[in-house]
C-alpha positions in Angstrom: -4.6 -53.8 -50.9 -2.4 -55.9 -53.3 -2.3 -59.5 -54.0 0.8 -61.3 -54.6 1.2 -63.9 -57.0 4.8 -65.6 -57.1 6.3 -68.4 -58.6 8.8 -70.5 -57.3 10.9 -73.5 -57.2 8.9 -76.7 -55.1 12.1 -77.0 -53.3 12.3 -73.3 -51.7 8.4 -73.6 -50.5 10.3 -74.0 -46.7 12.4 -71.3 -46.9 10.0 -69.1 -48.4 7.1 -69.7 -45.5 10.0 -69.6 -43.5 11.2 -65.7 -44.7 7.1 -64.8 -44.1 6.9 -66.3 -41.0 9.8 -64.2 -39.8 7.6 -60.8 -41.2 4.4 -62.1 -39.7 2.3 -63.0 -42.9 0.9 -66.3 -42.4 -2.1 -66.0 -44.7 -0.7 -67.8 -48.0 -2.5 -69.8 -50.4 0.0 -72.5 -52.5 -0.9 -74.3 -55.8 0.7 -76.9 -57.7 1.8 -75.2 -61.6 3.6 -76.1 -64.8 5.5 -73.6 -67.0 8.6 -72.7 -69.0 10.6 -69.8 -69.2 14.4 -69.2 -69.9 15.1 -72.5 -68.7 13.6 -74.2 -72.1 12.8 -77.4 -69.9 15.4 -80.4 -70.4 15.1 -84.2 -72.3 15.4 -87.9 -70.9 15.1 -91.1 -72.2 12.7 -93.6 -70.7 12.7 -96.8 -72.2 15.0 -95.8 -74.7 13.0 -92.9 -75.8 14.3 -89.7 -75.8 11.6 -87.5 -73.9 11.7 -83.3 -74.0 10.0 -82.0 -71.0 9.5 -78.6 -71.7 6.8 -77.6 -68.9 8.7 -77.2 -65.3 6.8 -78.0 -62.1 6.7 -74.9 -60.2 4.3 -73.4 -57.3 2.4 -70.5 -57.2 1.9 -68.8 -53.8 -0.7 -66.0 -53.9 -0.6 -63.5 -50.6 -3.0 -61.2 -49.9 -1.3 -58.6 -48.6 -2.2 -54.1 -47.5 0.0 -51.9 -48.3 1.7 -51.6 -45.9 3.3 -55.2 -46.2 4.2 -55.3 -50.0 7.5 -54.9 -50.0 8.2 -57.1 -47.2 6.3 -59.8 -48.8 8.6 -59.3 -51.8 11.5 -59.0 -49.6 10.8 -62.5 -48.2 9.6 -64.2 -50.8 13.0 -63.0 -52.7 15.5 -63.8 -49.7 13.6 -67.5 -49.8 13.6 -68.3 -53.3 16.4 -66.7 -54.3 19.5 -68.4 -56.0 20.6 -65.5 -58.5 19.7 -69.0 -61.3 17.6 -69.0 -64.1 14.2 -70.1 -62.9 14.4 -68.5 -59.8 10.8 -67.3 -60.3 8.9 -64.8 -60.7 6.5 -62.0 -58.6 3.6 -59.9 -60.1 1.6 -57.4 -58.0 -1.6 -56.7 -59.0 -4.1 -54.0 -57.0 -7.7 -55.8 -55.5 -10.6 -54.0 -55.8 -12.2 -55.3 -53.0 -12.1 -58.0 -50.6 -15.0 -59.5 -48.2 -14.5 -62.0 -45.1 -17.2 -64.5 -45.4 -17.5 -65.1 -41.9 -18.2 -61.9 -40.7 -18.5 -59.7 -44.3 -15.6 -57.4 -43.0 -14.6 -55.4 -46.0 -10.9 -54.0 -47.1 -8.4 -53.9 -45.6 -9.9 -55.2 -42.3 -11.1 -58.0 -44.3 -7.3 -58.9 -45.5 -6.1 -59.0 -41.5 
């Protein structure tokens, strides 16, 4: 079992969900973030202030995925965000110990679906 955390632009949340939809994973969770990277933000002037905005939004989309379905998670979530730009995003995968299903306390990988 692995969870997948990527970030991404806001405006390739559509074509992302849409690349996972195509692979059958429909069990995302999607968060609002800020962050910089390589792209060092930009400045604008409000009011005839000049304004450095250095913390980009972004979202991060956490799947919980088994084995089986990393790399086709990665696959999609690269095929959907993808623009070969700076601030493309990024994917970590990172092991889970254990999961539970409250519902029914299913555990593993049966648990994940």
């Amino acid at each position: 079992m692995k969870l997948i955390i990527a970030y991404i632009q806001p405006d390739k949340l559509n074509s992302v969900k849409q690349e996972l939809y195509k692979r059958e994973i429909y069990k995302i969770s999607i968060t609002n973030a800020l962050g910089c990277g390589q792209q060092m933000g930009y400045t604008e002037t409000y009011r005839g202030v000049d304004i450095e905005v250095n913390l980009l939004k972004k979202l991060r989309i956490e799947i919980a995925v088994n084995d089986s379905f990393v790399s086709s998670t990665t696959e999609a979530i690269i095929n959907g965000a993808g623009t070969n730009s700076i601030g493309d995003g990024k994917i970590f995968i990172v092991p889970i110990e254990e999961c539970i299903r409250i519902r029914n306390k299913d555990t593993g990988a049966k648990a994940i679906g």
